[in-house]
N, C-alpha and C positions, 0 to 999 in steps of 0.2 A: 402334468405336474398339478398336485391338488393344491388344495389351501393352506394347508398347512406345512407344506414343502413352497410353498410359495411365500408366507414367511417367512420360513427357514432361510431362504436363500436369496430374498428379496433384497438385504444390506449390499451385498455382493454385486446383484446385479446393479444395483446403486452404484456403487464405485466403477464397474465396468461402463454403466453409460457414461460416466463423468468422463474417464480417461479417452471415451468413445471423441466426447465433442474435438480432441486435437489428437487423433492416433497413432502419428508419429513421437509422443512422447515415449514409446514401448518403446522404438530401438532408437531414443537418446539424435532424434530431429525436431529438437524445439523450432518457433516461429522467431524468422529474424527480421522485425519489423515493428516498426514504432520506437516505444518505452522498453521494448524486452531487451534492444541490444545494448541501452544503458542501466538495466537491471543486471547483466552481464557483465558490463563495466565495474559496476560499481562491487559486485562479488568478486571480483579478481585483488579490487583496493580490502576488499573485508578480509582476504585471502592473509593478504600482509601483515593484516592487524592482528590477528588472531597468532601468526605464525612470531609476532613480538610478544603476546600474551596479550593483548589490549583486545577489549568489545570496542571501545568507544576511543576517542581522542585527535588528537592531529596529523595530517597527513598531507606528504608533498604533493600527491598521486593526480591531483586534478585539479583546476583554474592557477591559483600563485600558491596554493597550499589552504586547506578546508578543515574544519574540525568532522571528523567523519561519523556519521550515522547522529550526529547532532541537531539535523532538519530533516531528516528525515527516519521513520522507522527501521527498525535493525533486521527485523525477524526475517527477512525474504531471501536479503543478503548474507546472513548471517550463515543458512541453511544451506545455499548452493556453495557456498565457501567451504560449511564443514564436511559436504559431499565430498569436495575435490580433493577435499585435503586427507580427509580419513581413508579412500581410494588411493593416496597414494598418485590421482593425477589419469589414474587407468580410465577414467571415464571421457575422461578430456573436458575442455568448459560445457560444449552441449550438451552432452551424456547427462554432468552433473545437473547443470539445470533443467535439461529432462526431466529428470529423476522429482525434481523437488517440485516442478510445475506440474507432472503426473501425479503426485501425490494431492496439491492442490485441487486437481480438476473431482480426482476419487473424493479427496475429503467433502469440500462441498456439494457435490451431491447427495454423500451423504447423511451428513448434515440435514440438506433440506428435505429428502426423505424421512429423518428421524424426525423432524418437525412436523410434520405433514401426515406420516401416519398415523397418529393415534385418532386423529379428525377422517382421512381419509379411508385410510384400512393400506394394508401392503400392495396390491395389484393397482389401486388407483392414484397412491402416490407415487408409484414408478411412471406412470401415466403422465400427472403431473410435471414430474422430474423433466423426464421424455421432453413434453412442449419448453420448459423453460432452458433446456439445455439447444435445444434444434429446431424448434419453432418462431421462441423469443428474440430477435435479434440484436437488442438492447442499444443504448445509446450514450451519449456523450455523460460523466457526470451521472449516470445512472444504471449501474450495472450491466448486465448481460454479454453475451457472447462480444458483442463488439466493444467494448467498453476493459474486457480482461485478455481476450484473445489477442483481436486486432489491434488496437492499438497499448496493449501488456500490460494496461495496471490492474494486474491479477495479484500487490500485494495487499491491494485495498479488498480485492474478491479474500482474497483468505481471512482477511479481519473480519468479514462478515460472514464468510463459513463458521467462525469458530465463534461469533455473536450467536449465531444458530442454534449451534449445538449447544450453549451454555444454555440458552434461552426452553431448549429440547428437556434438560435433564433439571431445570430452575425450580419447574412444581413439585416435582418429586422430592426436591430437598426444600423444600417452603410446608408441603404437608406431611412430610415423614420426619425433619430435623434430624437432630443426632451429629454427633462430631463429624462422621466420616461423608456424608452428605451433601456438604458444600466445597468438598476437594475438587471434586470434578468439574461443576460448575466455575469455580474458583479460577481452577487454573486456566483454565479455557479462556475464561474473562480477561487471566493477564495474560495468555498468548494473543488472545485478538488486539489487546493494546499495543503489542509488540510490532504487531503486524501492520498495524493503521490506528493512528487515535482519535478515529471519527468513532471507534467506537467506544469512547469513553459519551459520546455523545447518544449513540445508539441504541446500545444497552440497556443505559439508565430510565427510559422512559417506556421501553420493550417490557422492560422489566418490572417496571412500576405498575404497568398493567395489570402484570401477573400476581401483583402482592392483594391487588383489589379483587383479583376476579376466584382467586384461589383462598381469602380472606377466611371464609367460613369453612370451609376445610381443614385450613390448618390449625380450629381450633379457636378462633376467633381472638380478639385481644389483639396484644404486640408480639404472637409469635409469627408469625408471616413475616412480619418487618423485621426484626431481628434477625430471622436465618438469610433476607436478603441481604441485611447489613454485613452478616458474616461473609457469605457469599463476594459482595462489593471489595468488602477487606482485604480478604484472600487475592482479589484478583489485582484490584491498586497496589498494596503491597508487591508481588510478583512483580511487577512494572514498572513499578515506582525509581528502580535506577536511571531509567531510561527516561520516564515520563516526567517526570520533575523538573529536572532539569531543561528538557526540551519547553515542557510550562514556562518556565521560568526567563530562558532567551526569546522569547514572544518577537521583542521589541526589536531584534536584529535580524528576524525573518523575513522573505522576502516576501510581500501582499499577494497572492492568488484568492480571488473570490467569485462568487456566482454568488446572482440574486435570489431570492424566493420565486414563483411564479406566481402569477395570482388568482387567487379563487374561482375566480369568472373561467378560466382556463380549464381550471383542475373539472369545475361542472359540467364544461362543456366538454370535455373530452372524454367521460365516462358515456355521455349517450350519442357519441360522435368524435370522429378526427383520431386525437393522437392524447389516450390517458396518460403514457409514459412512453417516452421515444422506444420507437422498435417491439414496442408491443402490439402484437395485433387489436383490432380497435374492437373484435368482436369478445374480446374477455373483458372489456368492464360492463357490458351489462350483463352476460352470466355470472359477475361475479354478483352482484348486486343480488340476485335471486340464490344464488351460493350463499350469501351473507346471513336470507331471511334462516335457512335450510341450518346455517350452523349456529346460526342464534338459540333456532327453537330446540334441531336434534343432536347438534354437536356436543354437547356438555359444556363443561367450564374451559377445557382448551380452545373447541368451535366459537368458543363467545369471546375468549382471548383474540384467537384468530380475525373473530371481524375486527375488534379495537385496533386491535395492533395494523390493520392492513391499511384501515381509512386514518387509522391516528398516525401512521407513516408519511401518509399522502396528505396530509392535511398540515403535515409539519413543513410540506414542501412550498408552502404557501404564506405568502404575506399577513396571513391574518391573525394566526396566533402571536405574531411577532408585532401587531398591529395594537391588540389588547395592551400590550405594556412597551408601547411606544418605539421598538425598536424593528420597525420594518424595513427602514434603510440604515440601519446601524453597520459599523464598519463592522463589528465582530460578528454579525448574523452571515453578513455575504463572506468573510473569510471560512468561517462553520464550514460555508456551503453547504446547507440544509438541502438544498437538490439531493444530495448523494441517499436521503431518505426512500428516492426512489429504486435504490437498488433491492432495498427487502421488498417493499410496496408493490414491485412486480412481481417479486415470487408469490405474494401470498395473495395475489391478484387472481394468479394463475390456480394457485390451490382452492379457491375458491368458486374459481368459473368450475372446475373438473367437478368441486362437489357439485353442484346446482346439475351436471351430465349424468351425475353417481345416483343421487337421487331419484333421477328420474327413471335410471335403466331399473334404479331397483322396485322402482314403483309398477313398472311395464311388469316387471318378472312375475311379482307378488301379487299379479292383479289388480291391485288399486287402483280403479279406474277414476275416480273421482282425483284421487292425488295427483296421479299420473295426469288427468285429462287440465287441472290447474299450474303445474307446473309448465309443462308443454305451453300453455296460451303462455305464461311469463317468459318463458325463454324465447318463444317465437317473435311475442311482440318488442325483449329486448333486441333481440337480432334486425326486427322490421326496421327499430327508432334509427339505428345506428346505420343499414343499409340508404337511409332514405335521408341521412346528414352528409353522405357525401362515402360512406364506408374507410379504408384506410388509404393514407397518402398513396401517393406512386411510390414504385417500389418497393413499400412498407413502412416506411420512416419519414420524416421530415427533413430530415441529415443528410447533405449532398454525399453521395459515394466518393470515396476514398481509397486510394491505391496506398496497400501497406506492406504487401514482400516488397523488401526494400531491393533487391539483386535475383536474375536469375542464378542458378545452379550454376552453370558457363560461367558469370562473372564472380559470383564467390569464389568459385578455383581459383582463376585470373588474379582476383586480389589478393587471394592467396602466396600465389606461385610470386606476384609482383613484391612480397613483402619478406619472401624467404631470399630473393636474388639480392635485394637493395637492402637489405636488411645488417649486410656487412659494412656497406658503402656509409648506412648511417652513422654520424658521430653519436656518443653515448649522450642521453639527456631525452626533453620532453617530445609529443610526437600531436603536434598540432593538425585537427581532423576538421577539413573544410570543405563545405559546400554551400552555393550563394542562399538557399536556402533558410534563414534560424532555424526552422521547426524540424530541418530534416535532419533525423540521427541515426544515419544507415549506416556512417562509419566509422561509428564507436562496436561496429563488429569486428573491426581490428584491433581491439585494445584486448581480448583473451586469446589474441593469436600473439601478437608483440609482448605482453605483459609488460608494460613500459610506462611511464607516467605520462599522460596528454593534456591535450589543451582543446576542448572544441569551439570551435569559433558558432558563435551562434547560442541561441535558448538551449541553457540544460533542464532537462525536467529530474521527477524522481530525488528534488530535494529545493528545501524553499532557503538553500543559504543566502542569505543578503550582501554576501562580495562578490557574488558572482558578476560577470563581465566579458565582454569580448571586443575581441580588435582584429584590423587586418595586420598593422603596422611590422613589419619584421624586424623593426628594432625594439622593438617593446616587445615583440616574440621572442627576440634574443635574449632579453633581461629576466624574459619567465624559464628560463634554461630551454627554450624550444631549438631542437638543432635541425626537424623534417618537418615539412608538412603534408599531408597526404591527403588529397583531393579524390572527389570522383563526378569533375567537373570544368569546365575553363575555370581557370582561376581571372580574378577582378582585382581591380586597382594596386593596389601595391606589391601584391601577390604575385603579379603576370611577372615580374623584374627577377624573380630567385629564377636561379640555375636549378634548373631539372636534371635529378637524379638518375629514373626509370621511369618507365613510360608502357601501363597495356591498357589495352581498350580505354575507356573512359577513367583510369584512375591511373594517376602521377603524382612522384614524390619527390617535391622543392626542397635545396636546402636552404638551411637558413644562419647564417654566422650563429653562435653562441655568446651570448656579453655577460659580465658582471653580472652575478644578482644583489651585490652589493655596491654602493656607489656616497662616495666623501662627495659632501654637497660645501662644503670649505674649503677655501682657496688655499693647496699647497699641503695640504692632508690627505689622508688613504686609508682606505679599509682593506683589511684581508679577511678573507674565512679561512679558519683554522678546521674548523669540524660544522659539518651539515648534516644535523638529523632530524626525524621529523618532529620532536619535541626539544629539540635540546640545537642550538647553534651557538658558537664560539667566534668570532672576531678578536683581530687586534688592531687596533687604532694607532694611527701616527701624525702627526702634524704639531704646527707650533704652539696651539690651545684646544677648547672644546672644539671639537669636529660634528657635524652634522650630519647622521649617517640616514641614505634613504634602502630600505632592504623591498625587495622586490618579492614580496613575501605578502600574503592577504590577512590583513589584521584582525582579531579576535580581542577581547578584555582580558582572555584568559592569559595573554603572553604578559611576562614578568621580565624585566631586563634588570642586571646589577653590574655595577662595577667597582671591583676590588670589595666587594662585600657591601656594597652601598648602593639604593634600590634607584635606577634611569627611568624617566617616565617614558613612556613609549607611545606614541600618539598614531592615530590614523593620517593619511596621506591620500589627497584623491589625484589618481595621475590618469586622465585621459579616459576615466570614467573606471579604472581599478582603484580599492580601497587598500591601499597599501601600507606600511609601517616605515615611521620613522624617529629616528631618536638622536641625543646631542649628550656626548659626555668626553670627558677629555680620555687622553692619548691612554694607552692601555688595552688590557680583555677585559672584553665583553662579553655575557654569558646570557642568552637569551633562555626560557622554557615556557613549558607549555604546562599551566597548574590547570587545578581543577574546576569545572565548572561551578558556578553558584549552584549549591541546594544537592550539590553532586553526591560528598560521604553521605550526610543523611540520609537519605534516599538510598543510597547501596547500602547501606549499612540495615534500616526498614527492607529491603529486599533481601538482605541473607535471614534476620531475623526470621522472617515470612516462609523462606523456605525451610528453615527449622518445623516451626509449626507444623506446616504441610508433610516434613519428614515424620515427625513425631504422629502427627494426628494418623497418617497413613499406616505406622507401621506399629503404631498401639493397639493392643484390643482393649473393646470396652467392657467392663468390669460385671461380671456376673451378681445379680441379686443374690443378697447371701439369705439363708432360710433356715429359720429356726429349727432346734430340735424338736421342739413341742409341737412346729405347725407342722411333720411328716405324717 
C-alpha cells in the first residue's frame, strides 16, 4: 500500500481499530459490567419515553419516580433506545447497544485520528491511535480504555470524541469563515453537550486556544472570534433544551466531586511515576521532546497541540484555580477538572509518536546531526524516568478490579430463573439486590424483565438528589415493589420474605405490595383513581382536610389542585426518601408533572437553532453578480 492509498484508506482503518478495542460489538456482545448494565437500564426507561413522545420528563421507572434524563445527559440513551425501537426490537437490548457503542468505539478513533493528522501525517497517526487504544490503559476520572470499557462511562468518552472532531474541523472554519463553515463544528459542539456537559467546560478553552493560535490567519482583527462565537452559538443553541435547564436544577443535584491534583505531582510525574493514571510513564518525556519538534516543525496546529496538551494537564491542577482563589471551591471539585486528563493523554501520546516520527525521518534523510540531537533527548528522557522508579506495578496505581459481572453459565441461569418466576411475579416494581452499594451487575435484568425497579444500593449514571435505598419490605411495598431479586444471601430484613425460585447464586423474594398512597388523618382515605407518569388523580374522603402522604419522590416541578384551586405540595423525608406530601379536604385531586424552569425557552432557542442550521445548510450562497462593462 503506498502513500497515498494509505490516506486514502487510513479513516477506515481508524474506525476498524476503534471497533478492534471491544470486538464483540460486531455480532451485538456488548460488556456487561460496571456502568454499562445501568446505561442499559436506563435505555430501556428512554425506550418508554420516546414511545409516549417525550425526550425529557417524569417517570415511575426507577427509585419512587425520577424526572428522566434531567441529571443526567440524554445522547447515549437516547441512541440505544432509537436503535431498538426503529428495529422493531430484532436486535434485542445488546445488539442495540452493540450497535451504538460500536459506533462510539469507530467514532472516536476517528476523531482522534482526524486531530492528529494534519501534525502527524496518516500512517503515524494510526500509530498513535494504535497505542492509545491498546497500549493506554487509562484510569479512574480520566479516560482510556478502563475508564469507558470497563467500568462503561463511554457517554463521557463520546462527549469528548465529538469535542475532537469539533476542535479537528474549528481552524478550518475560524480561517476560511463563510456561513456553511461553522455547521459542522456547530453541531458537533451540541452533540458532545448532549452527550456529557463537561464539555461545555472542555471546549471552551481547547478552543480558545485555537482562536489565539490561528489569529493571524484568519485575518487578524475580530474575525477569528467571531466565527468561534458563531461556531459556540450553533452548538449552545443545539443543547440548550437540555442544557439549560439541567444548569438551572444545579441546586437539587446530588454532589459528586474530585479535587484538582497538585502541581508538585503533575511535575513529577512527567520525568517519573505516573503523568496520568494508566498511561505508560515513558510518554511524558517523549512527549516533552515531541512538544519542542511541534513548536518549531508543526505549524499552527503543532503549536496548538503543545498548548492544548500541557494547558489540559495544567487545568488538572490546583494552581490555576489558586490564582483566583478557588482551589478548594465546592464548584471546581464538582467540575471535576481531573476529567481534563482524558484529552491530555491522547495528545500526550500524539506527541511522544511525533518526537519517534521525527527521529525515523531524520535516520532516513540522513541528518546526522538532527538525528544524532534528537536521539541524546529521547534517550536521556527515557534514562530520567527509568532511574525514578519507571512505571507502577502493573502499569497503574489503581488496584485491579473484577468487572464481568457473571460468567456466560450464570447469565443463562439468570435468565432461565427470570423467565420460570417470571409468571409467579405479582405485576409492579422489581427491587435488584446485592450487599454490595457499588455493585450493579443486576440491573442486567431490567432489558430482559422490562419492568420498573428499585436498586438497593448507589445508582450511578445520574446525579438525581432523591435518590435513596432501603432494605425495609415495607417501605419496599409502598414503592409498589412486589420481587426482589438478589444474586447473593440476602441480609437483615431481607432474609424474612418467602422465596420465590431459586438457581445458583440468584433468588427471587416476594414482597407484599402496600398503598402508594396513604391518609395520614385520623378516619380519612385516599384512593388512586389513575396512576400515570405525569398525571395522578386521587380522591379524598374523611371528615375535613386529610393529610395525604404519596410514596412518590418529589420534584418542584409537581403542581397539585383541587376542584380548580392550587394544594401546596411539600417534600417529606421518610427513612432517608424525599417524598411528597399534601393536605386538602375531601374530593379529587389532580397531581402533574409541568415544566421545568428555563425549560420552553430553551426548546423553543433549540428549534429556532435548528432552523438556522436547516436554512444555512440547505441555502447556496449567492454568486458575485458582474457587470456588463467588466466582461
Amino acid at each position: 500500500m503506498g502513500v497515498k492509498d494509505l490516506g486514502r484508506w487510513a479513516p477506515l482503518l481508524a474506525v476498524l481499530l476503534g471497533t478492534l478495542a471491544w470486538p464483540s460489538v460486531w455480532w451485538g456482545s456488548p460488556p456487561h459490567s460496571a456502568d454499562h448494565n445501568v446505561h442499559l437500564a436506563n435505555a430501556v426507561e428512554a425506550e418508554l419515553l420516546l414511545r409516549s413522545g417525550r425526550l425529557v420528563g417524569w417517570s415511575d421507572f426507577q427509585f419512587a419516580g425520577h424526572p428522566v434524563h434531567a441529571f443526567y445527559p440524554p445522547l447515549a440513551n437516547l441512541c440505544v433506545a432509537s436503535v431498538h425501537l426503529l428495529t422493531g426490537g430484532l436486535l434485542g437490548w445488546d445488539g442495540s447497544y452493540g450497535v451504538v457503542l460500536g459506533v462510539f468505539l469507530g467514532g472516536f478513533a476517528l476523531a482522534l485520528f482526524v486531530l492528529l493528522r494534519p501534525v502527524l501525517g496518516p500512517f503515524w497517526a494510526l500509530v498513535a491511535l494504535g497505542l492509545c487504544l491498546f497500549v493506554d490503559r487509562g484510569g479512574t476520572y480520566a479516560g482510556g480504555r478502563h475508564w469507558y470499557l470497563d467500568m462503561g462511562v463511554w457517554p463521557f468518552g463520546a462527549s469528548v470524541a465529538l469535542v475532537l472532531a469539533a476542535l479537528a474541523r474549528l481552524p478550518d472554519s475560524l480561517v476560511r469563515g463563510g456561513r456553511g463553515a461553522a455547521l459542522v463544528p456547530g453541531v458537533l459542539l451540541g452533540l458532545a453537550l448532549l452527550a456529557h456537559p463537561f464539555a461545555l467546560v472542555l471546549f471552551f478553552p481547547m478552543a480558545a486556544l485555537q482562536v489565539a493560535v490561528f489569529w493571524r490567519e484568519a485575518g487578524g482583527g475580530l474575525h477569528a472570534p467571531r466565527r468561534w462565537l458563531a461556531v459556540s452559538a450553533l452548538g449552545l443553541g443545539l443543547a440548550a433544551w437540555w442544557l439549560l435547564p439541567f444548569l438551572l436544577r444545579g441546586s437539587q443535584a446530588e454532589h459528586v466531586g474530585a479535587m484538582p491534583q497538585s502541581l508538585g505531582r503533575l511535575w513529577s510525574g512527567v520525568w517519573g511515576g505516573e503523568l496520568v493514571p494508566g498511561l505508560p510513564g515513558w510518554v511524558g518525556p517523549l512527549a516533552v521532546v515531541g512538544s519542542g519538534v511541534a513548536w518549531w516543525k508543526g505549524g499552527s496546529r503543532g503549536r496548538w497541540l503543545v498548548l492544548a496538551t500541557w494547558g489540559a494537564l495544567l487545568l488538572t491542577t490546583e494552581a490555576p484555580y489558586w490564582l483566583l482563589g478557588l482551589e478548594k471551591h465546592r464548584a471546581i471539585e464538582g467540575v471535576q477538572v481531573v476529567r481534563f486528563r482524558a484529552v491530555g493523554r491522547l495528545f500526550l501520546v500524539g506527541l511522544a509518536v511525533l518526537s519517534v516520527r521525527e527521529l525515523a525521518h531524520a535516520l532516513r534523510a540522513r541528518r546526522g546531526w538532527e538525528a544524532g540531537v534528537l536521539g541524546l533527548l529521547l534517550c536521556a528522557g527515557l534514562g530520567v524516568w527509568r532511574l525514578r522508579g519507571g512505571d507502577p506495578p502493573g502499569g497503574t496505581s489503581e488496584p485491579p478490579k473484577r468487572f464481568q459481572c457473571y460468567t456466560a453459565e450464570e447469565e443463562a441461569g439468570l435468565a432461565r430463573l427470570l423467565r420460570e418466576s417470571g409468571p409467579r411475579m405479582a405485576q409492579g416494581r422489581v427491587a435488584l439486590y446485592n450487599p454490595s452499594a457499588h455493585h450493579h451487575c443486576l440491573l442486567l435484568a431490567v432489558p430482559w424483565l422490562e419492568r420498573p425497579f428499585f436498586k438497593v444500593g448507589y445508582t450511578p449514571a445520574t446525579v438525581f438528589g432523591g435518590k435513596f435505598s432501603t432494605l425495609e419490605p415495607r417501605m419496599l411495598g409502598h414503592l409498589g415493589v412486589t420481587a426482589v431479586l438478589m444474586d447473593a444471601p440476602a441480609e437483615g430484613p431481607l432474609a424474612g420474605l418467602p422465596v420465590l425460585a431459586r438457581w445458583g447464586r440468584f433468588e427471587v423474594r416476594e414482597v407484599r405490595q402496600l398503598p402508594r398512597v396513604n391518609a395520614s388523618t385520623p378516619d380519612a382515605a385516599a384512593e388512586v383513581l389513575s396512576w400515570e407518569d405525569e398525571a395522578v388523580r386521587l380522591r379524598l374522603s374523611g371528615p375535613g382536610s386529610t393529610g395525604v402522604l404519596l410514596w412518590m419522590g418529589w420534584a418542584p416541578e409537581w403542581e397539585a389542585t383541587h376542584e380548580g384551586q392550587a394544594v401546596p405540595l411539600e417534600p417529606a423525608l421518610v427513612e432517608g426518601a424525599r417524598l411528597m406530601t399534601l393536605h386538602a379536604d375531601p374530593g379529587e385531586v389532580v397531581l402533574r408533572f409541568g415544566a421545568s424552569r428555563g425549560a420552553r425557552p430553551a426548546a423553543l432557542l433549540s428549534v429556532l437553532t435548528v432552523l438556522v442550521v436547516a436554512w444555512a445548510a440547505l441555502s447556496r450562497p449567492r454568486r458575485p453578480s458582474v457587470s456588463a462593462g467588466s466582461s
